[in-house]
C-alpha positions in Angstrom: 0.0 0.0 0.0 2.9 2.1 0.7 4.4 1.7 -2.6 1.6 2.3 -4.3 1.1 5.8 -3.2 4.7 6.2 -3.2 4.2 5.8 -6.8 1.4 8.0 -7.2 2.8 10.7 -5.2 6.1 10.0 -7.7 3.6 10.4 -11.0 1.9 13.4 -9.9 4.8 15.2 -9.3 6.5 14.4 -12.3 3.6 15.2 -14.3 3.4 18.4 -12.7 7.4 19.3 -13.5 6.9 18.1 -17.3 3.3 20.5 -17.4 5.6 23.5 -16.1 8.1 23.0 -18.7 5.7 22.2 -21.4 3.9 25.7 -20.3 7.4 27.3 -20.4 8.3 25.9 -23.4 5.0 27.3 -25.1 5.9 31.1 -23.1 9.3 31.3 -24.4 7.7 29.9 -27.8 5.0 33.1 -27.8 7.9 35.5 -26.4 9.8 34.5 -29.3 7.2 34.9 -31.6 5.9 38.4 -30.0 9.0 39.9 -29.9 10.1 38.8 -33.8 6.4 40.3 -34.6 7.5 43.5 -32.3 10.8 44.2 -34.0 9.4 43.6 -37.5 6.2 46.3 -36.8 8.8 48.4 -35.1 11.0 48.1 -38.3 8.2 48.5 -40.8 7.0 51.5 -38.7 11.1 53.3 -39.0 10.7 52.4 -42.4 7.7 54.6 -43.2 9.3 57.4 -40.9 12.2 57.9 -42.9 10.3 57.8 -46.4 7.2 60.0 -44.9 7.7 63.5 -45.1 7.8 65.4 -42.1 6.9 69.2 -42.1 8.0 70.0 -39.0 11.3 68.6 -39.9 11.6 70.3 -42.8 10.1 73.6 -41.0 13.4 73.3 -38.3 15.8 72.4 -41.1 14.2 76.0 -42.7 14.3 77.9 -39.7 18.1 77.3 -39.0 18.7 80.5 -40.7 17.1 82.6 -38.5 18.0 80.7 -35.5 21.5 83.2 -35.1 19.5 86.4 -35.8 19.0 89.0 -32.5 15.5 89.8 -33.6 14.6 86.3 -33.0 14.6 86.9 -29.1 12.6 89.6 -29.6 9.8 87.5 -31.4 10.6 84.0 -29.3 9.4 86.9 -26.6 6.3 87.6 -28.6 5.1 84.3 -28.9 5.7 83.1 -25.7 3.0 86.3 -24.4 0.9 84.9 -26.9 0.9 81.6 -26.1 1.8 80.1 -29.2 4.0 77.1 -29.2 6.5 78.3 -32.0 10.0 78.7 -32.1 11.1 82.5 -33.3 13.1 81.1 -36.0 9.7 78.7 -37.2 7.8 81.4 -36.8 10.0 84.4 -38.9 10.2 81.1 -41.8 6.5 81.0 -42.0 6.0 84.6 -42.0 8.6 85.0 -45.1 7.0 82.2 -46.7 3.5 83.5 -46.6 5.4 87.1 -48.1 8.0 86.0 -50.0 7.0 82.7 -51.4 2.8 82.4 -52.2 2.8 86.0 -54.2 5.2 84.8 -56.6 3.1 81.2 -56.6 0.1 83.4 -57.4 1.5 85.7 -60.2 2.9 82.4 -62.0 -0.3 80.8 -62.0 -2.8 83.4 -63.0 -0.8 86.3 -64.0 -3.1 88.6 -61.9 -0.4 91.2 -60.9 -3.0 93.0 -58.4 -4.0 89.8 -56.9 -0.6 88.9 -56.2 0.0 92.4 -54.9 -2.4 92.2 -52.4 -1.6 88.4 -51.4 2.4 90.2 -50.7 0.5 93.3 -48.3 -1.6 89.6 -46.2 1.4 87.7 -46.5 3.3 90.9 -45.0 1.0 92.7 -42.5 -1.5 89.5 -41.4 0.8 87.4 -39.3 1.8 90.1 -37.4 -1.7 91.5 -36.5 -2.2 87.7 -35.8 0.2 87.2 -33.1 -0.1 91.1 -31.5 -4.2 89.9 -31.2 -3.2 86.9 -29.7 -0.7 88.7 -27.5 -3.6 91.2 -26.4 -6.4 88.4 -26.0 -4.2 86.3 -23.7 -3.5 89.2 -21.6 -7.5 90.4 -21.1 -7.9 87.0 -20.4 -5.3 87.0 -18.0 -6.7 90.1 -16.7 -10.1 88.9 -15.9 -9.0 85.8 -14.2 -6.5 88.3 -12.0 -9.2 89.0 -9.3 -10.1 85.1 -8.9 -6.8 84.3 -8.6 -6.2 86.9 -6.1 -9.1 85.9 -4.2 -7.7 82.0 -4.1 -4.6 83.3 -2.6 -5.8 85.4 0.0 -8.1 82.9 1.0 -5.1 80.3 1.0 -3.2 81.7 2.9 -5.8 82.9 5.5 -5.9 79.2 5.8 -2.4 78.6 6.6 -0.5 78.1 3.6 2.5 79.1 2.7 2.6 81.8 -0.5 4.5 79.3 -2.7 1.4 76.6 -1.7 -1.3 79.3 -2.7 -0.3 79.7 -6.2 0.0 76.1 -6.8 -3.4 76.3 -5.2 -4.2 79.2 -8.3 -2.5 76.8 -10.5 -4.9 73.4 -10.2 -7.9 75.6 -9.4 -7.8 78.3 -12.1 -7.7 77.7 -16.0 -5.0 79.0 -18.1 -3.6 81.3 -18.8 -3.2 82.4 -15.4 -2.2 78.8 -14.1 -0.1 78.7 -17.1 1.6 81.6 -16.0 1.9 80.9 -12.2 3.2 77.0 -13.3 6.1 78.6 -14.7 6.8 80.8 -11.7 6.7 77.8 -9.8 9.1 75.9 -12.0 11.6 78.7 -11.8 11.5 79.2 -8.1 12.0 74.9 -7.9 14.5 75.5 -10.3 16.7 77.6 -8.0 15.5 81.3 -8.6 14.3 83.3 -5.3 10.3 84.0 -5.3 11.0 87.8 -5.9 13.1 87.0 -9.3 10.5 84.8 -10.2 7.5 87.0 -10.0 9.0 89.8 -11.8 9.9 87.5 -15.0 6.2 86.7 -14.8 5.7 90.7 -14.4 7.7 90.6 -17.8 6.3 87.9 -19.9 2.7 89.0 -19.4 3.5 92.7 -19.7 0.1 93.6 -17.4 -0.5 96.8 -15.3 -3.2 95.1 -13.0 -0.2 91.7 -12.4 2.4 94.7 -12.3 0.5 96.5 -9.2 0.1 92.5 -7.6 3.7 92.1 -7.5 4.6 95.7 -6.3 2.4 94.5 -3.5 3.7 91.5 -3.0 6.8 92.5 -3.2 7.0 95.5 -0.9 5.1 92.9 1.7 7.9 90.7 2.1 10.2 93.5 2.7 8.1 95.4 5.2 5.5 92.9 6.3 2.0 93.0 7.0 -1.2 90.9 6.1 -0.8 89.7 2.2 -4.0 88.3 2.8 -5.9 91.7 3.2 -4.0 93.5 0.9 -4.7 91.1 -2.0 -8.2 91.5 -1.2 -8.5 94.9 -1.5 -6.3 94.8 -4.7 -8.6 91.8 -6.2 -11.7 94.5 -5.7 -9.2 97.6 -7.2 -8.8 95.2 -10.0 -12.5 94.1 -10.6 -13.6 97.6 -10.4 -10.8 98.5 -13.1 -11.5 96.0 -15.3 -15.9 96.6 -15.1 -14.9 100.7 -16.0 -12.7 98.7 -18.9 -15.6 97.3 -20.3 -17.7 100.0 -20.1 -15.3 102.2 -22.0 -14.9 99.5 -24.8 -19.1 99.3 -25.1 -19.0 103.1 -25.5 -16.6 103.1 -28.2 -17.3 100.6 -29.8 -18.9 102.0 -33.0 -16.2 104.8 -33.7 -13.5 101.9 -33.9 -16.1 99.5 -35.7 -16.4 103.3 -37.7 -12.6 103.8 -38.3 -11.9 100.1 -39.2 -14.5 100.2 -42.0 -13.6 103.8 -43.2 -10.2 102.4 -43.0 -10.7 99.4 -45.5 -13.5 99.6 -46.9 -11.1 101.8 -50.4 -8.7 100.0 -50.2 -10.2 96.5 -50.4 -12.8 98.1 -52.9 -9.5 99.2 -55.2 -8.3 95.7 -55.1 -11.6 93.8 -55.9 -11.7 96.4 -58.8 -8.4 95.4 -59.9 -9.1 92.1 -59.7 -12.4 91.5 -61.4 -11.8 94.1 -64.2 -8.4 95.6 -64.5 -9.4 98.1 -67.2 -12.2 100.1 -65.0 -9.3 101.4 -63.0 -7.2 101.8 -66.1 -7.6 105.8 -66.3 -7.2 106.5 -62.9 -3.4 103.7 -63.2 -2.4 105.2 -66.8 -2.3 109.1 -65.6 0.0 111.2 -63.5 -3.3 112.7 -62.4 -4.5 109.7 -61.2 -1.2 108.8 -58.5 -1.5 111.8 -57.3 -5.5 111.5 -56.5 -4.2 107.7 -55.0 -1.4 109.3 -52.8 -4.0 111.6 -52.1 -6.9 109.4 -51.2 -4.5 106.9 -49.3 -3.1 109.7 -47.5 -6.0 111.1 -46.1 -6.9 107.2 -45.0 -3.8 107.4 -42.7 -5.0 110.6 -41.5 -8.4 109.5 -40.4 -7.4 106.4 -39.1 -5.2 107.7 -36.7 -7.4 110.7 -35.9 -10.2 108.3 -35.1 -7.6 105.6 -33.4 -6.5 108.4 -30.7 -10.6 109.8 -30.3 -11.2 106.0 -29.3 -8.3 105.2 -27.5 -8.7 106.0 -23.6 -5.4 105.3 -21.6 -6.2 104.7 -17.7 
């Protein structure tokens, strides 16, 4: 009896060893065959990389140019207010591309001089009221979500945190581009830079009156002490009050810039569509001294009223 369930003891276990090795035979079979399928894909998938075209690439192999140039600073400065993720150099590319390059495109293909004309003055002038509007929207943005931000800090630190814990607190809590803004003060101050450094280079990048008065505050606070939290209260309200007069203003004047943008374009986009659809209506006015001078005339009086009306509209408080 005691044999036979020493052999059956002996036959279990042996059939357990050979189901292990079977079951690691099969694993290392199937890691085999995965990892011959992975490097194959992976090989296949480098293989369409290097024959697919990247633009980017290409755009960075472009932009090497500019990449030395001192006015690329200037414009990597630009973009980073604005908030678009562009190198200077990429940008500057595109920008001569859409001047340099399309016009020329467009003359060859439909030998429409004034169409091509006006394509160079879009190509030259559009990108750059592009990225000043997105330079201006970010910062109204920024602006309105100033006093919110504020508030989240006073209350913060009211509730024992530190100053450096309150505008992490602004930066989960609040949207960007404010937590955008404070994430990179944070970053620098982690980095190594003192709190003080750090807050003016956000005073810089954002280029804001209402932050500019904040960090005065601050500022001055951790030189002479007192309560942050009550000060950046009563600077949240300053700032809510400022920015309700803001909107106020821009309701009221409103139609005289609508007015000045329309009196502004309105000739010179009708000139062009004239140009365009039937080159000879325009032909006495282009074929006579006379008619320059009337042009220089007309497009000098534009200037005139658009800067008249520019500085009736513009309020600076």
């Amino acid at each position: 009896m005691d044999l036979l369930i020493a052999l059956l003891v002996s036959l279990a276990v042996a059939s357990l060893v050979l189901g292990i090795g079977a079951r690691a035979g099969r694993e290392e079979k199937v890691q085999e065959r995965l990892f011959s399928y992975i490097e194959s894909r992976s090989q296949d998938e480098n293989d369409r990389e290097k024959a697919r075209i990247n633009p980017r690439q290409v755009l960075e192999k472009i932009s090497r140019v500019f990449a030395s140039r001192s006015y690329t600073k200037k414009v990597q400065f630009d973009l980073l207010q604005a908030g678009i993720p562009l190198k200077g150099e990429e940008y500057l590319t595109l920008w001569g591309g859409l001047a340099l390059v399309v016009p020329p495109l467009i003359w060859i293909l439909t030998f429409n001089l004034p169409l091509a004309l006006l394509m160079l003055i879009l190509g030259a002038v559009v990108p750059k009221l592009y990225l000043q509007s997105r330079i201006d929207g970010r910062r109204h943005r920024l602006n309105q979500q100033l006093g919110d931000a504020l508030t989240v800090i006073a209350n913060a630190l009211r509730a024992g945190f530190s100053f450096q814990q309150a505008m992490d607190t602004v930066c989960r809590e609040l949207p960007a581009p404010i937590s955008t803004e404070f994430g990179l003060t944070l970053r620098e101050v982690n980095l190594g830079a003192n709190i003080e450094e750090a807050l003016l280079n956000m005073g810089a990048r954002v280029g804001s009156d209402d932050l500019d008065m904040v960090i005065s505050a601050v500022l001055i606070q951790r030189q002479a002490g007192g309560n942050l939290a009550q000060i950046l209260d009563t600077i949240a309200g300053t700032i809510r009050e400022r920015a309700r007069i803001k909107g106020e203003i821009k309701t009221l004047t409103a139609q005289g810039r609508i007015s000045g943008l329309l009196i502004g374009c309105l000739p010179v986009g009708l000139l062009f569509f004239l140009l365009i659809i039937n080159p000879s209506y325009m032909s006495a006015m282009l074929d006579s001294t006379i008619g320059y001078i009337l042009l220089g005339a007309a497009f000098g009086s534009e200037l005139v009223g658009a800067f008249i009306i520019s500085k009736m509209v513009k309020i600076d408080f």
